[in-house]
Residue, then its C-alpha position, 0 to 999 in steps of 0.5 A: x534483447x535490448x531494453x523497450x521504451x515504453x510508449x505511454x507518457x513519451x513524447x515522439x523524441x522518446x523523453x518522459x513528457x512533463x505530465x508523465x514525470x509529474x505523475x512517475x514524481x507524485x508516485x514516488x511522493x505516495x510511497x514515501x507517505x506510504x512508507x511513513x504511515x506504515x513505519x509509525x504503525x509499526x512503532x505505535x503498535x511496538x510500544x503498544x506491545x510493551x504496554x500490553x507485557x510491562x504493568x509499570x511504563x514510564x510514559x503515558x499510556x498509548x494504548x486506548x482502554x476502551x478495549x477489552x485486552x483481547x482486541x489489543x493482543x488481536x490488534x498490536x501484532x497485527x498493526x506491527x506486522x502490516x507495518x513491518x511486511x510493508x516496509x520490509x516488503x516493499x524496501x526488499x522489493x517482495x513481488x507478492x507484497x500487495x496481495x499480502x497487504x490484501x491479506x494484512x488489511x482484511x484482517x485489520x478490518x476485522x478487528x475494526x468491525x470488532x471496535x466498532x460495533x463491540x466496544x465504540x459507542x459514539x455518533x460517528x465511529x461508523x464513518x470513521x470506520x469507513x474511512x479507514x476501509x476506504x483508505x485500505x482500498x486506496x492503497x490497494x488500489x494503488x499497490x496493485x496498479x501504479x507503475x512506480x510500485x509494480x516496476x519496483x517490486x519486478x512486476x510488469x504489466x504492459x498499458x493499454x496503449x503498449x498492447x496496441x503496438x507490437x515490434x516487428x522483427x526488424x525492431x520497428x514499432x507497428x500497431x497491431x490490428x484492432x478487431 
């Protein structure tokens, strides 16, 4: 079977349209900020980890001592691997990786419910937890919907406008009926 163009974002001649190429562009930008974000994280929560083992660093603390010991044993493994599922998942091309980011992030969350309430005392540490929670839901959001990710993680799905048109056994376009 020989592959379908698909229609959204095509013009009649069949070439990707200037709107679609900017978005399939600003995509590939976000995933690359994405990449970036989670790679720091990873590196962050690395040499947190090694704060937390070694009593004697030879640069400043990272880690912030507000928190009780608990939190960071709770939080640096999971920020190391939110970052590395991330980068691995995504560079591997893991076609369940936004349901584990789902995973990933909830649990993060948790532990920012946690600081939140149990250890940050100051006027906006409730906004700033929504933000992040937020930010949580737009990469989500993104991970599960754009097309960019889904086709680079073998996950295909077809647009509204691709379910209206069928292709007859000749190979032509028809549209299917609208009920």
């Amino acid at each position: 079977m020989e592959h379908q163009t698909p229609l959204v974002g095509r013009s009649v001649s069949g070439s990707p349209s200037a709107s679609w190429r900017l978005a399939e562009w600003a995509a590939k930008a976000l995933v690359a900020v994405f990449l970036g974000v989670h790679g720091g994280a990873a590196a962050v929560a690395a040499v947190g980890l090694l704060e937390w083992l070694l009593l004697d660093m030879p640069w400043l603390r990272l880690s912030d001592w507000r928190y009780a010991d608990a939190i960071d044993f709770l939080q640096l493994p999971l920020l190391l691997g939110i970052g590395g599922v991330f980068l691995v998942g995504y560079l591997r091309r893991w076609r369940h990786l936004p349901a584990a980011m789902a995973i990933a992030y909830t649990l993060f969350a948790a532990t920012r419910v946690i600081q939140t309430f149990g250890y940050l005392n100051h006027e906006s540490r409730v906004r700033e937890m929504a933000i992040e929670c937020v930010a949580y839901l737009v990469i989500l959001v993104f991970l599960f919907r754009a097309d960019v990710v889904q086709r680079r993680l073998g996950r295909t799905r077809k647009t509204v406008r691709e379910r209206r048109w069928r292709h007859d056994d000749d190979g032509s376009l028809k549209e299917r009926p609208q009920w």
